[in-house]
N, C-alpha and C positions, 0 to 999 in steps of 0.2 A: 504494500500500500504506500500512496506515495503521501505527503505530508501537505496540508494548505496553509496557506497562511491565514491567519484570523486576526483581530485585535484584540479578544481576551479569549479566556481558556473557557472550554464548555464544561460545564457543570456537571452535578448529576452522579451517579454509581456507576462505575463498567469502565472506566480511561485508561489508560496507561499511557504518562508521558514520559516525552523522551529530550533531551535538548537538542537544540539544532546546529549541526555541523555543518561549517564552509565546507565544503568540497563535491569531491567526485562520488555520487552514488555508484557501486557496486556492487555486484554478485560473483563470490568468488567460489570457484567451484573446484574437488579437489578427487582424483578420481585415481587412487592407487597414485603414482610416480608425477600424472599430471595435470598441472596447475594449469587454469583458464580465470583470469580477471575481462570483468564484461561489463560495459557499463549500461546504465536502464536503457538507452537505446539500442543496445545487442553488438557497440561494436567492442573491438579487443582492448584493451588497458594493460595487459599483461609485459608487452615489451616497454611499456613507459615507466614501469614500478618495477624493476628488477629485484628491486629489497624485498616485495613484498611477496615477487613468487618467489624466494628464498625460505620467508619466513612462514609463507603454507605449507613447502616440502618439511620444511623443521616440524609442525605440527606433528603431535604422536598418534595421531588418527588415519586412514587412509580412503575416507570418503566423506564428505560434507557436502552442504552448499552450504552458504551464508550471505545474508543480505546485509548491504551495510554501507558505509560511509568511508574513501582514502581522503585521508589530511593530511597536511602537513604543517607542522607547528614549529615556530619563528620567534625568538622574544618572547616567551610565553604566552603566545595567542595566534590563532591558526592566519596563515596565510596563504589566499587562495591564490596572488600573483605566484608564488614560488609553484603552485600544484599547476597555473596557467603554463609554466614554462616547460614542463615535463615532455608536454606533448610537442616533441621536437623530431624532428625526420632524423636528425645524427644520432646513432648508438652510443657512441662518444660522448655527448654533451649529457644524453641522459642517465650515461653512467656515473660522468662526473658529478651530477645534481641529485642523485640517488644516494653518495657518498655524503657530500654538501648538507644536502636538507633531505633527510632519509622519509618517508611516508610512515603511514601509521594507519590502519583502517581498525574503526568503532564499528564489530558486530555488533545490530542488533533485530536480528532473527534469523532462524535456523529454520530453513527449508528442506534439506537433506539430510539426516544426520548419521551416522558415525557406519553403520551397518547399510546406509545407500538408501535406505528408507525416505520416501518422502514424505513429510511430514504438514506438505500446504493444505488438508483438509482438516488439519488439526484447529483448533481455536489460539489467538495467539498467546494467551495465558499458558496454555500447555507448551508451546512452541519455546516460549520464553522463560518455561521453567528448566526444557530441555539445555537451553544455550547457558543458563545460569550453572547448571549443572557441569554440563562440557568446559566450563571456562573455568571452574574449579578443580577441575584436573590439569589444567594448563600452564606453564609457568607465567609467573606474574612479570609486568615490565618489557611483554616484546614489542612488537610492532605491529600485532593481532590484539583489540583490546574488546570487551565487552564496555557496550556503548551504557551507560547507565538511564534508568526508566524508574518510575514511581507513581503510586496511584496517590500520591501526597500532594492535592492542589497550592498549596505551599511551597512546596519544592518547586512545582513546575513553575511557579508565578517568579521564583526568582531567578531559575535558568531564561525568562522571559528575557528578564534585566538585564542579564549580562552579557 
């Protein structure tokens, strides 16, 4: 699901927020030995992120999908000029920008999980319990992060803010 823009948060029982990422939506998908980064209009991102299909082969799992968000973060706060320049035709420049200002992609949902199962009939509470789960067997601090959510109108009103 994709995300709209509102002016305030909707009300009510059943939400799960999430805060909003500058970057590249993605679906990264991981199938025994290979890695495929895709962005929501279907095309490849895989040769732009080299770190990151690095850091899917690292993954102790050998089947996923996950939907989610690459960023890249600058001064302590994302910036989408650096994530603009990736998309560059030279292998070269991308490799050197990958070193420079390495990506970072915020899972937050799991559409395949671990056994190849798909899991998009699920609700996404179960889907998100899944990912909660899988990311705790994960090591903590790579370059794969689980994107944080909260049914805490509170919480979400102040990832608004900032």
């Amino acid at each position: 699901m994709e995300a709209k823009s509102a002016a305030r948060l909707p009300s009510g029982e059943g939400w799960l927020f999430e805060p909003k990422w500058d970057g590249f939506r993605c679906l990264a998908f991981r199938r025994g030995k290979t890695i495929a980064l895709q962005s929501k209009s279907g095309q490849p991102l895989d040769r732009y992120f080299p770190e990151m299909v690095e850091a899917f082969s690292a993954l102790p799992v050998k089947a996923l999908v996950l939907d989610g968000e690459i960023v890249i973060e600058t001064g302590g706060g994302l910036d989408f000029d650096a994530l603009l320049q990736r998309i560059h035709p030279a292998a070269s420049r991308i490799r050197k920008l990958a070193r420079e200002t390495p990506a970072r992609f915020h899972a937050f949902d799991l559409l395949v999980d671990e056994r190849g199962k798909s899991l998009i009939e699920k609700p996404l509470s179960e889907r998100r319990e899944r990912l909660e789960e899988l990311f705790g067997g994960l090591p903590k601090g790579g370059r794969i992060v689980l994107s944080p959510a909260t049914a805490d109108h509170k919480t979400a009103e102040r990832w608004m803010k900032e």
